[in-house]
C-alpha positions in Angstrom: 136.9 -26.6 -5.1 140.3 -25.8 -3.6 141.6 -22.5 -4.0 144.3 -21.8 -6.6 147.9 -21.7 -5.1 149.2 -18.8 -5.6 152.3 -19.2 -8.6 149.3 -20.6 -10.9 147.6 -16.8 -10.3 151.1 -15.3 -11.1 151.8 -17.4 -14.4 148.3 -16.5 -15.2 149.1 -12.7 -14.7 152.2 -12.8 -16.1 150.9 -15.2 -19.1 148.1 -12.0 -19.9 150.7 -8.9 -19.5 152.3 -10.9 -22.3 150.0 -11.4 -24.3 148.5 -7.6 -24.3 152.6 -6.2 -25.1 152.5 -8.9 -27.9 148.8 -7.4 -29.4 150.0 -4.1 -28.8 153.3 -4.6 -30.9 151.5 -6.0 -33.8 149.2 -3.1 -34.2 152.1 -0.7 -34.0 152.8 0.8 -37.9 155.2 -1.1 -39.5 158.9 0.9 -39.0 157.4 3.6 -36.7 160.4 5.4 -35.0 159.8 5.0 -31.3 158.2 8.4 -29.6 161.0 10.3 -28.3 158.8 12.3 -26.0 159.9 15.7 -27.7 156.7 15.8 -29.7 158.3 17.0 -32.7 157.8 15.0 -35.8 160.6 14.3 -38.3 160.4 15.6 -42.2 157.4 14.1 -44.2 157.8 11.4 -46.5 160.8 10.0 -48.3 163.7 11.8 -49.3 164.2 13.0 -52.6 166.2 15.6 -54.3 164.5 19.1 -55.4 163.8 19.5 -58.9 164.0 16.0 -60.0 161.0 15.0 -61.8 158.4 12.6 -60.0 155.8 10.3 -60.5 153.3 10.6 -57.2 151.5 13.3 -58.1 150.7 15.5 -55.2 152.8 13.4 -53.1 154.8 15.3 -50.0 158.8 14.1 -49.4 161.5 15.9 -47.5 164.8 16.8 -49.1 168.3 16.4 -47.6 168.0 19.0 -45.6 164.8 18.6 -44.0 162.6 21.0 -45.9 159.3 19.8 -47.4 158.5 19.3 -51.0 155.8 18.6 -52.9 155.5 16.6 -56.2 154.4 19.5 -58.4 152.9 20.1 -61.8 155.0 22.2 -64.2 152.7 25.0 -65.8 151.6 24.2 -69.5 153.8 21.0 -69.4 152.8 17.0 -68.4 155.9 17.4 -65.9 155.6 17.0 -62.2 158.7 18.1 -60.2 159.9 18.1 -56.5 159.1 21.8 -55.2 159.3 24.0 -52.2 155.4 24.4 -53.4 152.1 22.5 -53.7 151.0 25.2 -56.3 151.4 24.9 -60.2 155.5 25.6 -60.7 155.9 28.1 -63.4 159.0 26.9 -65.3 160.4 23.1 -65.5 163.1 23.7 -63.7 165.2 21.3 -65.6 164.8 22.8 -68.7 166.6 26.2 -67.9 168.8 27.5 -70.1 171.5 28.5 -67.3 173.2 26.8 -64.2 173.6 28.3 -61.0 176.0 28.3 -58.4 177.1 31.6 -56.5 175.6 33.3 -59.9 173.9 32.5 -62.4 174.9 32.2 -66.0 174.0 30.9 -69.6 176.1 28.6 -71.4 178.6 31.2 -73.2 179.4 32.2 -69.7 177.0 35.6 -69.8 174.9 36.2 -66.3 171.0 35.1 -66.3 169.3 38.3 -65.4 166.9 37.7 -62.5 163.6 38.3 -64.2 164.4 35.2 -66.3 165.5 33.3 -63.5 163.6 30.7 -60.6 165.5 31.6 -57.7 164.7 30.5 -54.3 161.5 28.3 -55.6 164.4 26.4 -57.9 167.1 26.1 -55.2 168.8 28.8 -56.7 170.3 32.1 -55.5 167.6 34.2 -54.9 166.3 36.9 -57.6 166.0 40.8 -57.0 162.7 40.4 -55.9 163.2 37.3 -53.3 165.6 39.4 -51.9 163.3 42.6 -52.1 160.1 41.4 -51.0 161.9 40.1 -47.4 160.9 36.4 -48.7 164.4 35.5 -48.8 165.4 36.3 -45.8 162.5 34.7 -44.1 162.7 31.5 -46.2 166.7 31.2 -45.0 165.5 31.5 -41.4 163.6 28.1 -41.3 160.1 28.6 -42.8 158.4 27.0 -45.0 157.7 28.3 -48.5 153.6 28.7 -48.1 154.6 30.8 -44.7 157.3 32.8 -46.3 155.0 33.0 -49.4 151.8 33.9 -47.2 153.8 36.6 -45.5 152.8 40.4 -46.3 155.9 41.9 -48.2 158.1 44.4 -46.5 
């Protein structure tokens, strides 16, 4: 048996490298963001806006600006919501009886006092005690909720 010439062993080669970078790219996940070496992994699920009610109970989304949120149950209410927290939320956030924006205030234009207010867990301007209790500060710097929330007060 003569031996094979040598373009039919290269065609082979090339014909198998092909084949293996074709397997591989069908078992990659479907939309996976190519590793950019940094090792750093981009904000969990899809984005949604906090507060807004949801449907995947338990699921875990990212908001605008990158912090993660949890589908939530609203305390003594069927209501799930988008929160900075896993846990059960304590008020439906949607069913305040103020809005906020620098300050807080009810509808005939008189100021929400803070120990009937969300604060920072809402997306609002922080209470007394966020402010107090150094959880503020530490959830403006970057952390995440259950750290800031998990951190001994000051």
């Amino acid at each position: 048996m003569p031996a094979p010439r040598r373009s039919h062993i290269v065609r082979r080669l090339f014909i198998a490298v092909l084949s293996v970078c074709a397997c591989l790219a069908i078992a990659a996940p479907a939309g996976a963001a190519p590793d950019s070496g940094s090792g750093a992994a981009g904000p969990p699920g899809s984005l949604v806006n906090l507060n807004n009610y949801c449907q995947d109970h338990g699921a875990v989304a990212h908001t605008a600006d990158g912090r993660t949120v949890y589908c939530t149950r609203v305390s003594r209410t069927d209501a799930w919501v988008w929160a900075y927290t896993p846990d059960l939320m304590p008020i439906d956030p949607n069913a305040r009886g103020y809005t906020c924006t620098d300050v807080c205030r009810f509808p005939d234009g008189s100021i929400a006092p803070n120990y009937l207010r969300c604060g920072v867990l809402c997306g609002e301007p922080p209470t007394s005690g966020d402010i107090q209790s150094g959880f503020y500060d530490c959830f403006r710097s970057g952390a995440t909720y259950e750290e800031c929330r998990q951190r001994p007060p000051r």
